[in-house]
C-alpha positions as CSV (number, residue, x, y, z in Angstrom):
1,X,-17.4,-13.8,0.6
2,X,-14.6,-15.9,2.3
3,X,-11.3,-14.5,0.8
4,X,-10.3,-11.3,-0.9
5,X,-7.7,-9.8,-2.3
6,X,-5.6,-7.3,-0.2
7,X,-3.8,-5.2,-2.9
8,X,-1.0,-2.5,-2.0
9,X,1.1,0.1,-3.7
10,X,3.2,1.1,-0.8
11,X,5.3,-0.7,1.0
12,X,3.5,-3.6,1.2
13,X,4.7,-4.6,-2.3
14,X,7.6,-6.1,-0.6
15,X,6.7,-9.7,1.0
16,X,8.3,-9.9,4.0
17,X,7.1,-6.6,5.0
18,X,3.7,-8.0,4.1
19,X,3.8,-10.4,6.6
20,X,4.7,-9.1,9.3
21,X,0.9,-7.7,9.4
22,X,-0.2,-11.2,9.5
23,X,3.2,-12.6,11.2
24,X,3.9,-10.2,13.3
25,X,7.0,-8.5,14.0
26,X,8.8,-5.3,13.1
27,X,9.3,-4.7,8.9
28,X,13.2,-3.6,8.2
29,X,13.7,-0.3,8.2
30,X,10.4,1.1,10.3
31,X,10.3,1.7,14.3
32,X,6.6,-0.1,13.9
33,X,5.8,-3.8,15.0
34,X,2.8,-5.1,14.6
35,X,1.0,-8.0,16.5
36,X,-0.3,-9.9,13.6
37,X,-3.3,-11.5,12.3
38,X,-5.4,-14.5,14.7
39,X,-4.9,-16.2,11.9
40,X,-1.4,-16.2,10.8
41,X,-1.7,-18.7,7.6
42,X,0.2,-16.8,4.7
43,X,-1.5,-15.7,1.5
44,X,-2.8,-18.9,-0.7
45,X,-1.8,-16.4,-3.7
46,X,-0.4,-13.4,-4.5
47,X,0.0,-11.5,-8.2
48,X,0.8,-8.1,-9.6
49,X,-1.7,-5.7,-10.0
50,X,-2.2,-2.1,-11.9
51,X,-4.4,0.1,-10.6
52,X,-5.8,3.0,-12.8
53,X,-4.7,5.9,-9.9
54,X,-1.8,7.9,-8.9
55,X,0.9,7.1,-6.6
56,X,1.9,10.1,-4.1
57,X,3.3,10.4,-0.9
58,X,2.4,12.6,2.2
59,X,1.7,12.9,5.6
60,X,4.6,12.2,8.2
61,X,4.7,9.2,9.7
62,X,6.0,7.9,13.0
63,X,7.4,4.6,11.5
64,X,9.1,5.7,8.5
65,X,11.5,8.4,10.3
66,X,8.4,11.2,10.3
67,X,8.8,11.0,6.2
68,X,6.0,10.7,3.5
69,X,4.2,7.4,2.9
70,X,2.5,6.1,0.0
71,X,-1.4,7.0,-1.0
72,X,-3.5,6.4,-4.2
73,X,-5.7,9.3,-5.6
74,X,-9.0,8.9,-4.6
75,X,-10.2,9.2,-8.5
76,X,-9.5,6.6,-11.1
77,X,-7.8,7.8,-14.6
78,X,-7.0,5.1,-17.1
79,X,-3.8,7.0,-18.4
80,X,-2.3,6.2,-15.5
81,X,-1.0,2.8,-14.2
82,X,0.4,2.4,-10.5
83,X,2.3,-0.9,-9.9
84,X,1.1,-3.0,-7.3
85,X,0.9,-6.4,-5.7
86,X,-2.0,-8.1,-4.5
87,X,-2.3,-11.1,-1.5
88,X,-5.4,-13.5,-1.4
89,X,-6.4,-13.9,2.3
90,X,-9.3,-14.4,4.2
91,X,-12.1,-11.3,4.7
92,X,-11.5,-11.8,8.6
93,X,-7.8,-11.5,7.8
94,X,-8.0,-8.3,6.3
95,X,-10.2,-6.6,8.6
96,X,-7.2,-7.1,11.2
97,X,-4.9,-5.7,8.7
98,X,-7.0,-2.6,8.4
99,X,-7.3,-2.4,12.4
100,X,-3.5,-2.5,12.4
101,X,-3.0,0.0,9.5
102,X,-5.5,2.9,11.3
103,X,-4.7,1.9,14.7
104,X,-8.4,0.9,15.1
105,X,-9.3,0.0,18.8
106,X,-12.2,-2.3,19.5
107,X,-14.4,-4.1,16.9
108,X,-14.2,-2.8,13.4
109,X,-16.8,-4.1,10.4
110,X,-16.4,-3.6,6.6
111,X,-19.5,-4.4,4.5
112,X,-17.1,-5.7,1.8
113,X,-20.6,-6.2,-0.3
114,X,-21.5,-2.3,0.1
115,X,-17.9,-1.5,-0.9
116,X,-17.6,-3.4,-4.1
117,X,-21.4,-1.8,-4.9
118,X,-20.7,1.1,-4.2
119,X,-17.0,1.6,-5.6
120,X,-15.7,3.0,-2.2
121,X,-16.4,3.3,1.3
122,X,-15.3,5.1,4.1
123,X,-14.7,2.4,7.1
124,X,-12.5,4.6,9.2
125,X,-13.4,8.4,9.3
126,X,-10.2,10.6,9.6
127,X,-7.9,7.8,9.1
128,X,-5.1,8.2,7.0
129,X,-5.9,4.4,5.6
130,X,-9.8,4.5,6.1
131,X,-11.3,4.7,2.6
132,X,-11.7,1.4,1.1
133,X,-10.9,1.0,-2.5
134,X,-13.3,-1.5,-4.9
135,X,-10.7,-2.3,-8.2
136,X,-12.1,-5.3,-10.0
137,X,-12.3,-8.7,-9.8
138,X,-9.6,-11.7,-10.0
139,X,-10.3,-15.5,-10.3
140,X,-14.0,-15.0,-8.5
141,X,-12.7,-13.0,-5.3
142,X,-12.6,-9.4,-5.1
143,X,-9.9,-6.9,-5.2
144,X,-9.5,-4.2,-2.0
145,X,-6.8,-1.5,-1.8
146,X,-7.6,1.1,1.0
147,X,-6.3,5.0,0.6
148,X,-7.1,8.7,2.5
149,X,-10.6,9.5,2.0
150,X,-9.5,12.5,-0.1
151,X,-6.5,13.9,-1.8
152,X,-3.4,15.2,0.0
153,X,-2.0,17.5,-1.9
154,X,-1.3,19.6,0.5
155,X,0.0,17.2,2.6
156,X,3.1,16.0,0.2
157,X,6.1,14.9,1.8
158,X,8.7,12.9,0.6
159,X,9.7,9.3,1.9
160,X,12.6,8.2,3.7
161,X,15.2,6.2,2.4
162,X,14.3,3.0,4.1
163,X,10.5,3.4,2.8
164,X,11.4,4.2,-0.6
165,X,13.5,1.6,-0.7
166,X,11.2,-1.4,0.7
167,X,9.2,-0.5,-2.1
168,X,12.0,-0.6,-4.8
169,X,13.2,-4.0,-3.6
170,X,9.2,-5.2,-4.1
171,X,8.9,-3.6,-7.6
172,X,12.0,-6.1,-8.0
173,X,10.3,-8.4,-6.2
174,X,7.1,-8.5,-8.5
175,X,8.0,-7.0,-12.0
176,X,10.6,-7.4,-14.6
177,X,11.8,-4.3,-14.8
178,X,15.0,-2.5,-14.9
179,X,17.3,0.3,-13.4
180,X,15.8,2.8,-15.8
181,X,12.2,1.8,-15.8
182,X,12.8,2.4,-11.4
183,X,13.3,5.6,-12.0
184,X,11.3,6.8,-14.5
185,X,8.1,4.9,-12.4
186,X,9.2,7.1,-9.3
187,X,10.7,10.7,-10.8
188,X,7.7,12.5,-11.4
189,X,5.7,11.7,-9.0
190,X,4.7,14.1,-5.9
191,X,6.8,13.6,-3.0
192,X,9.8,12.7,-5.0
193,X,10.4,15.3,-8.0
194,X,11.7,18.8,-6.8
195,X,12.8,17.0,-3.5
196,X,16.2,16.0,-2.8
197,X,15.2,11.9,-2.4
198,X,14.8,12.3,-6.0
199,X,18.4,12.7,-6.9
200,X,19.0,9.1,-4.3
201,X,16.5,7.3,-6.5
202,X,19.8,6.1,-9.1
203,X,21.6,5.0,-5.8
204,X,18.5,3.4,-3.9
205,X,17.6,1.4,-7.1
206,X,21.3,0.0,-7.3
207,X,21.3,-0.7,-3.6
208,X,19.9,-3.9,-2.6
């Protein structure tokens, strides 16, 4: 396979911080800049996707202010719909996207074949990013999120301001949806209900 579809649910909704992983550069609102893809052409395509898992956040990360950042269960449930968006590039691409996501040093191979057989793969043990998601199939080329290789519920933190936000203004960005479907996508979910960036989430969504 040539191209495949790089699908996110974080912060990589939002375009512009999307590029910056093949660009280069440092994504508004994080201390992070990335050196980019070899190949810096831009996705051919790009769509909304739903994937059949639930949105948390944990961990504390360095870029985002040492605040929560987005993860995926590592089981599907088809009750449950997380919004994403989804970028067409080449395999090669993605492959330095990953590198750049787990801070992978040296050479780095994903059996992209193994992954969609098997459902999942872990490409990066003990990285926060280093299980490798199979969801489906779109217009011939595979579809490839990437998540912890298990569940962090004992990890949840909530997100800063600025990450919370990137991903607001790409749920803008990619769906129709209004001020009160925002919110009631982001209230109950673990890292923001019971914390206090869930009583922001009115005046984050307004923001732009």
């Amino acid at each position: 396979m040539k191209q495949v579809w790089y699908a996110s649910y974080g912060s990589n909704i939002l375009e512009s911080r999307f590029h910056c992983y093949i660009l280069g550069g440092q994504p508004k609102g994080s201390k992070k800049t990335y050196k980019g893809c070899s190949d810096k052409t831009l996705p051919q395509e790009k769509e909304e996707v739903y994937i059949n898992s639930e949105l948390y956040f944990a961990k504390k990360s360095k870029s985002w202010d040492s605040c929560g950042v987005g993860f995926i269960n590592t089981e599907f449930n088809d009750k449950i719909q997380t919004f994403g968006r989804m970028y067409l590039i080449t395999t090669e691409q993605y492959v330095e996207i990953v590198k750049q996501e787990t801070n992978h040093k040296g050479e780095l191979l994903i059996d992209f074949k193994k992954a969609k057989e098997k459902g999942s793969l872990i490409i990066e043990e003990k990285s926060w990013y280093g299980n490798l998601l199979y969801l489906g199939e779109q217009n011939g080329n595979p579809i490839f999120t990437f998540t912890n290789e298990k569940d962090l519920t004992e990890e949840i933190n909530p997100p800063s301001e600025q990450y919370l936000l990137t991903i607001i203004n790409g749920l803008k960005e990619t769906y129709n949806l209004n001020e009160i479907e925002i919110k009631e996508y982001f209230e109950n979910l673990l890292g923001i209900k019971g914390y206090e960036i869930e009583k922001k989430l009115t005046e984050l969504i307004k923001s732009e």
